[in-house]
C-alpha positions in Angstrom: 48.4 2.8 114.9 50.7 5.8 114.5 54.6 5.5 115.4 55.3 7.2 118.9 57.2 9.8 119.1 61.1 9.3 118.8 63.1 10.6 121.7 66.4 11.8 120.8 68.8 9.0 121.9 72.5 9.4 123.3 71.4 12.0 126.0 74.7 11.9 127.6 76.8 12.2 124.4 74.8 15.2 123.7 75.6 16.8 127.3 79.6 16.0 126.8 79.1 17.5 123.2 77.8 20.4 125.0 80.4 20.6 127.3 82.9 20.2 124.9 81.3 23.3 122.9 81.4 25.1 126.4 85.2 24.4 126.2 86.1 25.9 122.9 83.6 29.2 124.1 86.0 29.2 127.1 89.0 28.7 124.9 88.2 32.0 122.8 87.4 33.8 125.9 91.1 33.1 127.5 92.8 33.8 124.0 90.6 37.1 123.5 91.4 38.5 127.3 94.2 40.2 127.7 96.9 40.2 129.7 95.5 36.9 131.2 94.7 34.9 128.2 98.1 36.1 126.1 99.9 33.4 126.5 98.0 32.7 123.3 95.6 29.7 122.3 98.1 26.5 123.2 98.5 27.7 126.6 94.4 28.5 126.9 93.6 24.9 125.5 96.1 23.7 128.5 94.2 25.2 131.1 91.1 24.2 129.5 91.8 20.6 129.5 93.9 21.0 133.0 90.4 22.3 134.6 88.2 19.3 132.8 90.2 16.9 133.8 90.5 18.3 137.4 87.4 20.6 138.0 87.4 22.2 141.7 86.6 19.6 144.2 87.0 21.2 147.6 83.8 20.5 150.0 83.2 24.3 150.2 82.5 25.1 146.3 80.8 21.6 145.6 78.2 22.9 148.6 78.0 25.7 146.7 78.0 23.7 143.3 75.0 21.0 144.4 72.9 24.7 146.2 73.0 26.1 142.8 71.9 23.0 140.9 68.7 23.0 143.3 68.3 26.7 142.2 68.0 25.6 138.9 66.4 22.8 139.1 63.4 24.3 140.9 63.4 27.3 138.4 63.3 24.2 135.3 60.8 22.8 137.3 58.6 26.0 137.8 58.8 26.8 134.3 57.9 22.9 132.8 55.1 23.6 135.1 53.2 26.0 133.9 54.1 25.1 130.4 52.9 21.8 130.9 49.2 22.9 132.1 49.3 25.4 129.3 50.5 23.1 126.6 48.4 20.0 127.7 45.5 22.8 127.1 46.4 24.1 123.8 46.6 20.7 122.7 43.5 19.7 123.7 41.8 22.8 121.6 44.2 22.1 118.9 43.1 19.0 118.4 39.7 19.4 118.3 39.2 16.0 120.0 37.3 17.8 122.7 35.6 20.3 120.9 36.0 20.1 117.3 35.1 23.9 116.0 37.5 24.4 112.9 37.9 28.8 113.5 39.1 27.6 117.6 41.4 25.2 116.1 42.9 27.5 114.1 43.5 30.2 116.4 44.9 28.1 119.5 47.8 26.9 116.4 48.0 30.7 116.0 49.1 31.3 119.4 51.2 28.4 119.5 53.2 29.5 116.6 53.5 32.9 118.0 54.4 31.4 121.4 57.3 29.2 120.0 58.5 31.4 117.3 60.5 33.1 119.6 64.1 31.3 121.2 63.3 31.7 125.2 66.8 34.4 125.1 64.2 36.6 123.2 61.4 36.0 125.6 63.7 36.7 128.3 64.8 39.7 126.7 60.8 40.8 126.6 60.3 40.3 130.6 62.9 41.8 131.7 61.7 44.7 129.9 58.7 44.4 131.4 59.3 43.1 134.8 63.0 43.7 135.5 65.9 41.4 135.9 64.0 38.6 138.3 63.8 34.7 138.2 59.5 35.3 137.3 60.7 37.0 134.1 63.1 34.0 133.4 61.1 31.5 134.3 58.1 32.6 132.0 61.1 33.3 129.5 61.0 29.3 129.4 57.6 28.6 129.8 55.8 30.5 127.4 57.9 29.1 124.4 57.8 25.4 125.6 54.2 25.6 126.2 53.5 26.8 122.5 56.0 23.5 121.7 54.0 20.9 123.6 50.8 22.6 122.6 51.8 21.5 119.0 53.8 18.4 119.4 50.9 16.8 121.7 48.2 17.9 119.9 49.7 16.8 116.5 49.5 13.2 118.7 46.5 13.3 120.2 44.5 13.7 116.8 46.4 10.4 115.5 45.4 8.0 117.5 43.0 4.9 117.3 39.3 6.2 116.9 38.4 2.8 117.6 38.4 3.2 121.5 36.6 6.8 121.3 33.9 5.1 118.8 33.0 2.7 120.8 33.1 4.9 124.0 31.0 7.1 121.8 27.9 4.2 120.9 28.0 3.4 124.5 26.6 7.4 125.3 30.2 8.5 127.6 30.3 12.1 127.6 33.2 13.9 125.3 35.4 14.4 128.3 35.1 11.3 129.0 36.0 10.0 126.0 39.1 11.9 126.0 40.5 10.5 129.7 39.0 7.2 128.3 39.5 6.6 125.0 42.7 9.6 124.1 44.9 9.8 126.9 45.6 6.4 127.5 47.0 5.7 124.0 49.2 9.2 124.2 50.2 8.8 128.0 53.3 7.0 127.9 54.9 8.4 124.6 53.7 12.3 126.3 55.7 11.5 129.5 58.6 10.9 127.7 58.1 13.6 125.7 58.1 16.5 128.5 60.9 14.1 130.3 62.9 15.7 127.3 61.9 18.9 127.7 62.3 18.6 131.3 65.8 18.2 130.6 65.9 20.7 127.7 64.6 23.2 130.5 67.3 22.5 133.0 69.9 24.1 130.2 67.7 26.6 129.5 67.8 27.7 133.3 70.9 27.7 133.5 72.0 29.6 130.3 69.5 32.3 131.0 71.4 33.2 134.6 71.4 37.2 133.2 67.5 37.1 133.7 68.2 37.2 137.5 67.6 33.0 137.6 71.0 32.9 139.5 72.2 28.6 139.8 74.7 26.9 138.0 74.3 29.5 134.8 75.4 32.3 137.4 78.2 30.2 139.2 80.0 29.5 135.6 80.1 33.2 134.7 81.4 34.1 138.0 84.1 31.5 136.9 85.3 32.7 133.8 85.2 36.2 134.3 88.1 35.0 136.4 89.4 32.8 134.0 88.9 29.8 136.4 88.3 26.9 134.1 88.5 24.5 137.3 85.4 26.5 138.8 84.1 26.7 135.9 83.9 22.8 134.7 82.0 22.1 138.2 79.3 23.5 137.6 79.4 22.3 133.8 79.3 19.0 134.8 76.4 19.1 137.5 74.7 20.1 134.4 75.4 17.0 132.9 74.5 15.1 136.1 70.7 17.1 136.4 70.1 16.1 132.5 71.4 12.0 132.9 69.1 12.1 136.5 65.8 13.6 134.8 66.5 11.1 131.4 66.4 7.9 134.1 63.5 8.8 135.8 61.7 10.1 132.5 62.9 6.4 131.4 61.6 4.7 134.5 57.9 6.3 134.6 57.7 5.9 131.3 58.2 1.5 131.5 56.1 2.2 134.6 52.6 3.8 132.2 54.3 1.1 129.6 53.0 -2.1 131.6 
């Protein structure tokens, strides 16, 4: 039987990496701005480590701070959505495990290569063309690539596993479709779910990167912040990142041992 997929490990590492790649952005910003950032880079990297190590805690902005993490969320959730149906879809053509016609094969891994060739910054770049700055044009911005990525990734899974099962469900007369709820899914279930777990989380950043798309949420609420040069106001947010991403990892972890057992 085929290895499952490997998840990348050390989530949270990664989102402090992040963070820490946030601070030297912001350190750059305060030595590159002016009147406010000249008291050159020592003094920036003291103000950047002053507002990490006490980010802005009063009730009023952490309101604020926990209103735009729901924005977010719900836009990460919109968007993993829709490219969740539309991957699971692709895959199923691209695999041929449904119906196995070589020329519609070939064209669904067409699409998805055009789909993901893109970064999601281009394909937001695209809608707003076409449909103004609004949070539909940023939340297809994510969807459309990450549905050409699960398209691919699941259907690269779902034509490795066991034939066994789908033989026999085959000699015993079950129909194709339900050889594949039968015979496919079960096998690819558990390693899929954690799968779009990660892209779940791989969303949330997305969502909040692309705040110029109209998206608004914790992308919007750090610009605000350093176009001030408020690294306090601006590490809040930074970190509710961090807390959205550890939150979807243990719950992608708990369903997962739950489709495990």
């Amino acid at each position: 039987m085929p290895a499952p997929f490997r998840r990348p490990g050390g989530r949270t590492i990664a989102g402090l990496l992040a963070a820490a790649a946030v601070g030297v952005a912001l350190l750059r910003l305060g030595a590159d701005a002016g009147p406010a950032g000249a008291g050159g880079g020592a003094q920036a990297l003291e103000r950047l480590v002053r507002g990490a190590l006490a980010p802005e805690r009063s009730p009023a902005y952490l309101l604020t701070v926990a209103a735009d993490a729901a924005v977010t969320a719900a836009y990460a959730v919109a968007a993993m959505s829709l490219a969740t149906v539309a991957g699971l879809v692709a895959a199923v053509i691209a695999s041929g495990v449904l119906l196995d016609r070589a020329w519609l094969r070939a064209g669904c891994r067409i699409v998805l290569a055009l789909t993901r060739s893109a970064h999601e910054l281009v394909w937001a770049l695209l809608f707003v063309a076409a449909m103004g700055l609004s949070p539909a044009a940023g939340v297809l911005a994510i969807a459309v690539p990450y549905a050409g990525v699960i398209g691919r990734v699941l259907g690269d899974r779902l034509r490795d596993v066991d034939p066994a099962p789908v033989r026999a469900l085959a000699a015993a007369g079950a129909s194709p479709l339900s050889r594949l709820f039968y015979g496919v899914v079960p096998q690819v279930a558990p390693d899929a779910l954690g799968y779009l777990a990660y892209r779940l989380e791989c969303a949330l950043r997305s969502a909040a990167v692309l705040s110029f798309v109209g998206l608004g949420g914790l992308g919007f609420r750090i610009e605000l912040a350093l176009r001030d040069l408020d690294y306090a106001r601006a590490w809040t947010p930074i970190y509710a990142t961090l807390l959205l991403v550890v939150l979807v990892d243990w719950l992608g972890a708990r369903t997962r041992r739950r489709f495990a057992r």
